[in-house]
VOGU-3710 file (C-alpha; in Angstrom, 3 decimals, decimal comma):
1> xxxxxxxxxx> 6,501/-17,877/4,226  4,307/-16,563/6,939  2,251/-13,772/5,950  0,735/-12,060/2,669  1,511/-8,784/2,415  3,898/-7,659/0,414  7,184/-8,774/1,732  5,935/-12,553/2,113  4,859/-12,348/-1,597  7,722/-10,782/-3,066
11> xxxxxxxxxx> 9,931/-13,472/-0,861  7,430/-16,512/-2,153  8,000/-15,548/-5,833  11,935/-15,115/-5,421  12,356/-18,319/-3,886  10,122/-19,987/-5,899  12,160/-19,265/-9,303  14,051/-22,596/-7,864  12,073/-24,689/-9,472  13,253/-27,564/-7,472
21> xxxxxxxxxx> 12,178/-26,121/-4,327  8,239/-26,390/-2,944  7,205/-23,114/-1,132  4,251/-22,579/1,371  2,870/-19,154/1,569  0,095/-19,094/4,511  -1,325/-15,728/5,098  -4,240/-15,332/7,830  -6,605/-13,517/4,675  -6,567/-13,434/0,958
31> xxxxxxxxxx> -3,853/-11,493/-0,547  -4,891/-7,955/-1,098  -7,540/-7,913/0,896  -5,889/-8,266/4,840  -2,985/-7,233/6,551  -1,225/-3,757/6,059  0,127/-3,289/2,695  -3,160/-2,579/1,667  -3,769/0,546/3,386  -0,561/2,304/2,279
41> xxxxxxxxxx> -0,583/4,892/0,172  2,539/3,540/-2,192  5,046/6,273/-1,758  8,517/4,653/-1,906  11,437/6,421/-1,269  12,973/5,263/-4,918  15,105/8,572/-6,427  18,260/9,736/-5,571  21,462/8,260/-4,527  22,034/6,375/-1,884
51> xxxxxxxxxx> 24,667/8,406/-0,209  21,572/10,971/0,534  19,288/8,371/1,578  21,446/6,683/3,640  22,418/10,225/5,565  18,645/11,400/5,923  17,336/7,757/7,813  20,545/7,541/9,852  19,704/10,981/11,033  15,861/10,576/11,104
61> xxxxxxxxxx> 16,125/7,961/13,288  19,012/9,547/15,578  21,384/7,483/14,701  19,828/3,921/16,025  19,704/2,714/12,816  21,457/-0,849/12,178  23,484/0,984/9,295  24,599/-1,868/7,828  21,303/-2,999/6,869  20,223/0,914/5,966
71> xxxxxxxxxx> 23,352/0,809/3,574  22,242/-2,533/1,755  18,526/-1,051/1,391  19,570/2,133/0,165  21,772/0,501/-2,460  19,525/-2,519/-3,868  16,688/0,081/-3,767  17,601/0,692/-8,453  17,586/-3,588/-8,555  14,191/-4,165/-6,693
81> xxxxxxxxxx> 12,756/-1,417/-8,923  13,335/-2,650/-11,842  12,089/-6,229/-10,575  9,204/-4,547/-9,757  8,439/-3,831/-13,161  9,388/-6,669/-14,580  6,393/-8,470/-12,819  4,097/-6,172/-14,245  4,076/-3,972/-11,350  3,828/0,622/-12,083
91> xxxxxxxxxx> 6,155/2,229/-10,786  5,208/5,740/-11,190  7,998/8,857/-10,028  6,476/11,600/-7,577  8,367/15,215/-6,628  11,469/14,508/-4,713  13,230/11,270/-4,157  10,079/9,123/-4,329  7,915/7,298/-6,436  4,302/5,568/-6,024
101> xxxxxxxxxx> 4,070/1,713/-5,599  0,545/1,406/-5,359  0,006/-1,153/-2,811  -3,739/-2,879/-4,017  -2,442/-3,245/-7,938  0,711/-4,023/-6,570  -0,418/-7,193/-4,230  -3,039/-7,894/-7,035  -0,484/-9,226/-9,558  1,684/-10,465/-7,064
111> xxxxxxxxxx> -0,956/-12,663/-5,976  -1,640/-13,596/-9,711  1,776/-14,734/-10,314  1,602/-16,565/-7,181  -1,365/-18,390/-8,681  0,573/-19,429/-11,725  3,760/-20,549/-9,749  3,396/-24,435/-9,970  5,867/-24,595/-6,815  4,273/-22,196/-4,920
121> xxxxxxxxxx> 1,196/-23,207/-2,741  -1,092/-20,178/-0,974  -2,755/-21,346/2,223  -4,959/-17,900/2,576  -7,358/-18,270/5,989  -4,682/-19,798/7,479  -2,965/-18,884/11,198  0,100/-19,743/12,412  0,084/-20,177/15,966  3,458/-21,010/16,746
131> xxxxxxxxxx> 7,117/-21,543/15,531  8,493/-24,773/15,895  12,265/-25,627/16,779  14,634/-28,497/16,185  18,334/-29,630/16,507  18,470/-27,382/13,040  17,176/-24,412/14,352  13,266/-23,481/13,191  11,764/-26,500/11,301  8,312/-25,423/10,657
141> xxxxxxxxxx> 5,213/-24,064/12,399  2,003/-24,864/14,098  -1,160/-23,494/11,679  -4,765/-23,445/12,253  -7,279/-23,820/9,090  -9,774/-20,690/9,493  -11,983/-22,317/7,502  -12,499/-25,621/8,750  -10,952/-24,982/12,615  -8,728/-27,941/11,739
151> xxxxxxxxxx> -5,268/-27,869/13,566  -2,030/-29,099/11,541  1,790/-28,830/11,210  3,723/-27,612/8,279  7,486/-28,740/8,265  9,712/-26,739/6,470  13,706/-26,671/6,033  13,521/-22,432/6,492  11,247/-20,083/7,686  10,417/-16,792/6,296
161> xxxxxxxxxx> 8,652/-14,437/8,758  7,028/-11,096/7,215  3,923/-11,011/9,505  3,969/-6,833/9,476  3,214/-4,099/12,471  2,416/-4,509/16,014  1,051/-1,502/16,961  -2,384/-1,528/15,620  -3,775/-3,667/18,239  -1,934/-2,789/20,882
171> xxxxxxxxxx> -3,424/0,921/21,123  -6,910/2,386/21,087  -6,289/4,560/18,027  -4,366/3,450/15,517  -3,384/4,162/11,219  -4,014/0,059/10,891  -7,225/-0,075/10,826  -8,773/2,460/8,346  -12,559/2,750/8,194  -12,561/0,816/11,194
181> xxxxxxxxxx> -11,344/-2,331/9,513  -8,426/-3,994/11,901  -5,551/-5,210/9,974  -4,542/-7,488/13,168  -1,477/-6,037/13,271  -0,824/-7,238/16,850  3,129/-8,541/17,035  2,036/-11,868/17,387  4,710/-12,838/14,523  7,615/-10,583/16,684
191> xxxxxxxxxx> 6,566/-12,826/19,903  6,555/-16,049/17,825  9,789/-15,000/17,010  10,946/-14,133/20,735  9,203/-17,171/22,143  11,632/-19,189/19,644  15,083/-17,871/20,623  14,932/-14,972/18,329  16,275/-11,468/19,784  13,718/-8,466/19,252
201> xxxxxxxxxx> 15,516/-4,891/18,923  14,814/-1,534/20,131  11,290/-2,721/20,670  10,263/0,585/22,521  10,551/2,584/19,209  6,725/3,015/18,469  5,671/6,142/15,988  2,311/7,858/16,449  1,234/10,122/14,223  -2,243/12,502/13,716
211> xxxxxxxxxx> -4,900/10,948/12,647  -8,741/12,031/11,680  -11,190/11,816/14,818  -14,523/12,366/13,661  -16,180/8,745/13,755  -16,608/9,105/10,020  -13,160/9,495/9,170  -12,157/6,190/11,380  -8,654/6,642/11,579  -8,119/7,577/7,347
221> xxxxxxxxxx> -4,652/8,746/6,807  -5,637/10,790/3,953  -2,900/11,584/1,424  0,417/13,388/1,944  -0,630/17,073/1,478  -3,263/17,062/4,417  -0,791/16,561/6,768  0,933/19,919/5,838  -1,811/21,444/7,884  -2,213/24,257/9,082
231> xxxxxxxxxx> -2,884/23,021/12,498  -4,912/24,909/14,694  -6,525/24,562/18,436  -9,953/24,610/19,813  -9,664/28,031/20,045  -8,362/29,443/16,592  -4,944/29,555/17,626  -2,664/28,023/15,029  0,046/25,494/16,756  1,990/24,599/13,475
241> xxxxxxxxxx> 1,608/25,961/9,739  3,917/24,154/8,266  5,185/20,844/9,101  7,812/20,993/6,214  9,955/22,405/9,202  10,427/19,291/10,931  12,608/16,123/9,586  9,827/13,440/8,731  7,290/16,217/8,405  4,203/14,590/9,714
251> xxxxxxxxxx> 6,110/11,659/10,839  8,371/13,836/13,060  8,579/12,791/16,820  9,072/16,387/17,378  5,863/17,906/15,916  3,977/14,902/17,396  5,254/15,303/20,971  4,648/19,493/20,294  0,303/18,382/18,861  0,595/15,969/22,269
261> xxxxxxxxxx> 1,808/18,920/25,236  -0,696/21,245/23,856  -3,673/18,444/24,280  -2,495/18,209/27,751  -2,831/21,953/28,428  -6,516/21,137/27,478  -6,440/23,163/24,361  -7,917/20,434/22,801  -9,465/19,523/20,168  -7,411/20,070/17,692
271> xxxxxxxxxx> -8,031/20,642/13,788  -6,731/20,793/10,148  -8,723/23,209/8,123  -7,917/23,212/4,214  -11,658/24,159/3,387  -9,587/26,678/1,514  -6,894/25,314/0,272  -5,453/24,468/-3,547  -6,645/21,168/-5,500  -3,765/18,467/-4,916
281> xxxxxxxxxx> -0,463/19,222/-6,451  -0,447/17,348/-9,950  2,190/15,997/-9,462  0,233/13,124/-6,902  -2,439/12,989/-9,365  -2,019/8,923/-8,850  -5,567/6,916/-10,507  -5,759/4,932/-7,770  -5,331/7,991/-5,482  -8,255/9,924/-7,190
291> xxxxxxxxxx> -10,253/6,643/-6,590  -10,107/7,024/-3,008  -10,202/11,164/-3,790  -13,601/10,581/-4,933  -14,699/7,767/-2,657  -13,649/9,862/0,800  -15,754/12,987/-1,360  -18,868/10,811/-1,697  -18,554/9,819/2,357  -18,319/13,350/3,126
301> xxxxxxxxxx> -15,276/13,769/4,826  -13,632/15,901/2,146  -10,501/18,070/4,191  -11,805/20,735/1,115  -15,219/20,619/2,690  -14,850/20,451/6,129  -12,463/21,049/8,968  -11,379/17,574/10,238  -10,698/17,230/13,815  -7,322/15,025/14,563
311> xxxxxxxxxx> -6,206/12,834/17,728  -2,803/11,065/18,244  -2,650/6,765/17,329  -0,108/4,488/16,798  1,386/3,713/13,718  4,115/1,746/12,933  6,343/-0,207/15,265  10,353/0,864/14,134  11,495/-2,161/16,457  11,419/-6,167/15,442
321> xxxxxxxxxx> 13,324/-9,249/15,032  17,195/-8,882/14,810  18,396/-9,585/11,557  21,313/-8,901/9,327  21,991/-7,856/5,691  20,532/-11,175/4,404  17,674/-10,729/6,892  19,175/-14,364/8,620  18,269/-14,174/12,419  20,350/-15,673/15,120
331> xxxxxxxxxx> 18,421/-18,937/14,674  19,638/-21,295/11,466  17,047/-21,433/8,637  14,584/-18,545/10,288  14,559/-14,984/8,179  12,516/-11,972/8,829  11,404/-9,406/6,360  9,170/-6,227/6,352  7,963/-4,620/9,108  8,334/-7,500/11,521
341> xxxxxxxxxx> 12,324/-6,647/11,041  13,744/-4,298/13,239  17,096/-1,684/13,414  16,440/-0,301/9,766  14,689/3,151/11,205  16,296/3,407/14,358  13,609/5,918/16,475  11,644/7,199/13,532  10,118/6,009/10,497  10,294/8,143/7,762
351> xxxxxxxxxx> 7,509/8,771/5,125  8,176/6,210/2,104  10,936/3,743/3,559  8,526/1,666/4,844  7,225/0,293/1,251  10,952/0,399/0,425  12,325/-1,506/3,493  9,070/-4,005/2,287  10,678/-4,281/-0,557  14,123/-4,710/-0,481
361> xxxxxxxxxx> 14,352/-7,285/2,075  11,121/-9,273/0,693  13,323/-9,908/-2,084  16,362/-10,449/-0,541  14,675/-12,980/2,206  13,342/-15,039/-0,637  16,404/-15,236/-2,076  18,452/-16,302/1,070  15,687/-18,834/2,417  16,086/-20,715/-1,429
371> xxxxxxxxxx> 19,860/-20,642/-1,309  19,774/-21,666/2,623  17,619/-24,658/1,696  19,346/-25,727/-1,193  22,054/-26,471/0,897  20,308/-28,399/3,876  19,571/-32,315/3,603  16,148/-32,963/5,433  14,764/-30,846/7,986  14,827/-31,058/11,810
381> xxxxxxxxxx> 12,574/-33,046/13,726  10,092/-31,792/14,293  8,948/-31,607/18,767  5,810/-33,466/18,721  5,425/-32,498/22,324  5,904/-29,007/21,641  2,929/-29,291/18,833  0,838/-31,303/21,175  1,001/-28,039/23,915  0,157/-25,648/21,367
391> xxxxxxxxxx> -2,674/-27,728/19,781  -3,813/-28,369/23,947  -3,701/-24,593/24,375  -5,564/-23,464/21,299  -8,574/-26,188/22,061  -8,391/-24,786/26,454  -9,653/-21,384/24,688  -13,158/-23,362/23,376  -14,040/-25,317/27,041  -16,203/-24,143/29,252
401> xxxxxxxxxx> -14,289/-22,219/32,419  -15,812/-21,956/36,218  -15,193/-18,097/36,292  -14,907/-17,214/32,316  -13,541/-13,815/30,830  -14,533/-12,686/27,221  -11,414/-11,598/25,213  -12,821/-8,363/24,225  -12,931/-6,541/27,717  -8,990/-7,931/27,976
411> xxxxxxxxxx> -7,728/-6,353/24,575  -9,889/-3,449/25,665  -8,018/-2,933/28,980  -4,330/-3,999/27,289  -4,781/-0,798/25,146  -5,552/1,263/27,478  -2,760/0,719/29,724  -0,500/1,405/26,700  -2,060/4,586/25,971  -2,293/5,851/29,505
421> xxxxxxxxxx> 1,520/4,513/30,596  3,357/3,662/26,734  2,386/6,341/24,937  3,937/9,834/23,827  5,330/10,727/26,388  7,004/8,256/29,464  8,151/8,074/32,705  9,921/5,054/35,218  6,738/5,275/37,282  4,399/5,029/34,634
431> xxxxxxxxxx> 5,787/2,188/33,018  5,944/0,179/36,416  2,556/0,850/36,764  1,890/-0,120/33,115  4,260/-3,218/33,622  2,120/-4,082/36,900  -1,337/-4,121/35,114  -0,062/-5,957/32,075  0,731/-8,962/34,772  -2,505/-8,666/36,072
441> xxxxxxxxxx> -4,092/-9,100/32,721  -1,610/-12,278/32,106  -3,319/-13,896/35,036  -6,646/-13,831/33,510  -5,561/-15,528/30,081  -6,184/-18,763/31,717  -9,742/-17,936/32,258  -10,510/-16,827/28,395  -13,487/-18,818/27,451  -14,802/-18,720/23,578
451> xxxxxxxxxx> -17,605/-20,319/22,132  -16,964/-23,947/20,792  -17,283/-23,120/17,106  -14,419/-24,148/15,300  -15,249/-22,708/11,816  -13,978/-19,078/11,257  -14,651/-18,360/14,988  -13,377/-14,760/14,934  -13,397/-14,569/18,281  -11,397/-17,592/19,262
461> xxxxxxxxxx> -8,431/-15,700/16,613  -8,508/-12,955/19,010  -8,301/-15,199/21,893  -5,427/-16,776/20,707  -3,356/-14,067/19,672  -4,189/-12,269/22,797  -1,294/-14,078/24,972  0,929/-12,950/22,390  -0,245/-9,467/22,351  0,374/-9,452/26,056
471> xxxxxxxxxx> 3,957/-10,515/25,811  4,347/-7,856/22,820  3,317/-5,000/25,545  5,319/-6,683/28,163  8,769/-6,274/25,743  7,960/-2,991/24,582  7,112/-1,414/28,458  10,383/-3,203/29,389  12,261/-1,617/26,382  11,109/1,390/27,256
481> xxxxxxxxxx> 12,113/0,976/31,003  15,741/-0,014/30,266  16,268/3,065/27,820  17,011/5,823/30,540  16,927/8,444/27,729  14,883/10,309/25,310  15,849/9,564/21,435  13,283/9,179/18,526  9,780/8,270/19,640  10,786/6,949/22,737
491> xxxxxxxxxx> 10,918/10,229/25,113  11,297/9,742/28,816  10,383/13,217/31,013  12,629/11,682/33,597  15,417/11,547/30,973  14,088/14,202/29,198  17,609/14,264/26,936  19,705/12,422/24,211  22,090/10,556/25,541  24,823/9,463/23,395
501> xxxxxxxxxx> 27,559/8,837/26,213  25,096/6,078/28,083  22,925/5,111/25,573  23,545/5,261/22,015  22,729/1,304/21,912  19,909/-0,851/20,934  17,640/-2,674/23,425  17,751/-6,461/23,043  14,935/-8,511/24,184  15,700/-12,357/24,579
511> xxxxxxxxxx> 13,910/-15,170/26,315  16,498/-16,759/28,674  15,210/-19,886/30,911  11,287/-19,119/29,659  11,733/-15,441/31,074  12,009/-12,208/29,411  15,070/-10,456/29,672  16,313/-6,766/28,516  19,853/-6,322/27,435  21,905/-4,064/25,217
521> xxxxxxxxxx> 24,029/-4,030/22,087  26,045/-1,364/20,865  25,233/0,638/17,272  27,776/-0,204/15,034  28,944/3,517/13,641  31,336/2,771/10,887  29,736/4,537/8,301  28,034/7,785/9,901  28,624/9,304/13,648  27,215/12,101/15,722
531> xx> 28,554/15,517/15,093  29,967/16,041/19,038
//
């Protein structure tokens, strides 16, 4: 398993009630405490029936959805419930179809019964670097001891990939990180994938969503009823009262493309003002909620105190590794679960399917990674020369370089160039141009020089993932070039409309011959169509 949020530890514990089999868990942090389960807020679409779930994603995300993996989620969504409580785990109903999964109790006693699982073994401060590939498809991985900066190989007979996001590196403002504190949510696992054999779907889907601006704030998402608004401009003026209006609310493509044409008029900055507003319906009254209620009171950034200027960041990444039903990719032995996953939004995320989507398939991965390797003798061969390249190019990032670069100005100039050409809103000559400078930067990977300290060097992480990072920009500008439309987040001025005639079909991203290449697929529609 490869990665600790929640998906990787709900996959660990289902596999491991095989008592026969061993399972690895490496996670770059300690559970709980990295990645991006911990900064969600828990809501989990959890209540109703799946015939109404299933309709409101398929037409939230405009009908790109892979439906048959929406219909499986929306159906197991009662069975990984209740497994959720049987681990211990609150699950505690809201208004509407949802319920709160708090995320930090939640990862808390996973990571306990982790602990207690004899067959189970957590490698926390642990990177992967690479995926590793035999006659038998993916046979294990490359990994790189944080603590010690000591480079080894762990052989496996499958692979279970839930590595999260991508977008919270790739941008300047981003969800990921709240308070400032990056969740290195970079794609590195969907290019691991790629760089495999794996195909990567609809990889230009991005959602971006408001988010605080005053330094203070640091990118907080707050809790559900601040994004109601109102919304207002620099002037007074208010642009939207009432997101309630839009489908996904907050989350809609719609309102955020409306908060993003009125910044370009320069009407700018723009605010939410509930100085005056209610207390917080009772109803989301959560304990661990009020915790953070009181916490964000005592840093003074209070919405009921003061009006809270807003700017536009990334926030999750509705594209990923191709996978079906049983989250098996196109490779033998290699799964993918959680938000590294693709096809289940189609072009938009909306609020509470996310933990859901986290959960679902976490289970289900686990549980189709045992059964896969229960029936599998040994496992491939590993490619020593392929583990001797990757060790050769993690130790070229420590020695010395006749015309170094730092790794900080790079990632610094990457996210720019996706937020001034793969942002909001897109265009053919923007995205050459963005396309052209993300070569550029490629060319100057070869010069990143890092300090020769091999113990917890946080700087030689970044260095490492940052030639993934570029090849996750790459894909997604390239996406975003082949999809001559506008559907979901991805909205094109030069194809400023839907287009269901040309292009009601997923974007397939493939390495063919060690170069990136964009295809298509068409969206199976046998459940729900377009009206028209």
């Amino acid at each position: 398993m490869i990665g600790g949020g929640g998906a990787g530890a709900l996959a660990s514990i289902e596999a491991s009630e095989h008592e026969k089999l061993k399972i690895i868990l490496a996670c770059k942090g300690p559970i709980g405490q990295s990645g991006l389960t911990p900064t969600a807020n828990g809501g989990t679409k959890a209540i109703g029936s799946a015939e109404e779930l299933f309709k409101d994603m398929i037409i939230g995300g405009s009908y790109l959805n892979d439906q048959d993996l929406v219909w499986f989620m929306v159906n197991q969504i009662p069975r990984a419930i209740e497994k959720l409580k049987k681990f211990g785990i609150p699950v505690m109903p809201l208004r509407g179809k949802s319920a709160c999964v708090p995320s930090t109790e939640t990862l808390k006693k996973l990571r306990d019964i982790i602990l207690h699982q004899q067959n189970i073994e957590l490698l926390e401060d642990v990177l992967i670097t690479s995926l590793l590939k035999s006659d038998k498809g993916i046979s294990g991985a490359t990994a790189l001891d944080l603590t010690t900066g000591i480079f080894f190989v762990i052989q496996a007979r499958a692979v279970i990939l839930a590595t999260g996001g991508l977008t919270g590196e790739l941008y300047p403002h981003t969800s990921n990180n709240p308070f400032g504190v990056s969740t290195f949510s970079s794609g590195t696992g969907h290019v691991m994938a790629y760089l495999a054999g794996a195909e990567l779907i609809d990889m230009e889907m991005i959602q971006f969503v408001p988010l605080p601006a005053n330094p203070k704030c640091l990118y907080l998402r707050y809790f559900p009823e601040f994004w109601a608004g109102p919304y207002e401009n620099h002037c007074g003026e208010i642009i939207e009262s009432d997101v309630k209006s839009y489908p996904g609310e907050s989350y809609s493509y719609l309102f955020v493309q409306k908060l993003f044409r009125e910044l370009e008029k320069g009407n700018g900055p723009i605010y939410i003002d509930q100085r005056n507003s209610k207390k917080p319906d009772p109803a989301l009254m959560i304990k661990s909620w009020e915790m953070r209620r009181k916490l964000i009171k005592s840093l003074g950034i209070d919405p009921r105190d003061n009006r809270i200027e807003i700017l536009l960041g990334s926030h999750f990444g509705m594209g990923g590794v191709r996978v079906n039903p049983q989250t098996e990719t196109s490779l033998p032995g290699f799964f993918a679960a959680g938000e590294v996953m693709g096809g289940v939004h189609g072009g938009m995320r909306l609020s509470g399917y996310s933990l859901t989507q986290m959960i679902v398939f976490g289970l289900k991965a686990g549980e189709q990674a045992a059964a896969f390797t229960l029936g599998q003798g040994k496992p491939g061969k590993i490619p020593m020369e392929d583990v001797q390249q990757e060790k050769a190019r993690l130790i070229h990032l420590l020695k010395p370089k006749p015309d170094p670069v730092s790794v900080m100005p790079l990632k610094k100039a990457l996210r720019q160039v996706m937020q001034d050409h793969g942002f909001i809103i897109r265009d053919q000559a923007g995205l050459t141009e963005g396309m052209k400078q993300i070569l550029n930067l490629r060319e100057d990977v070869a010069r990143i020089s890092v300090f020769d300290s091999r113990r917890y060097n946080l700087e030689w992480i970044e260095a490492i993932e940052f030639s993934l990072m570029i090849e996750a920009a790459e894909i997604i500008m390239a996406s975003a070039l082949k999809r001559e439309e506008s559907r979901g987040f991805h909205y094109r001025k030069d194809f400023s409309k839907e287009d269901n005639t040309h292009w009601l079909k997923h974007t397939l991203a493939k390495r063919v011959e060690g170069r990136l290449k964009i295809d298509s697929a068409p969206v199976v529609l046998d459940r729900m169509r377009p009206m028209g």
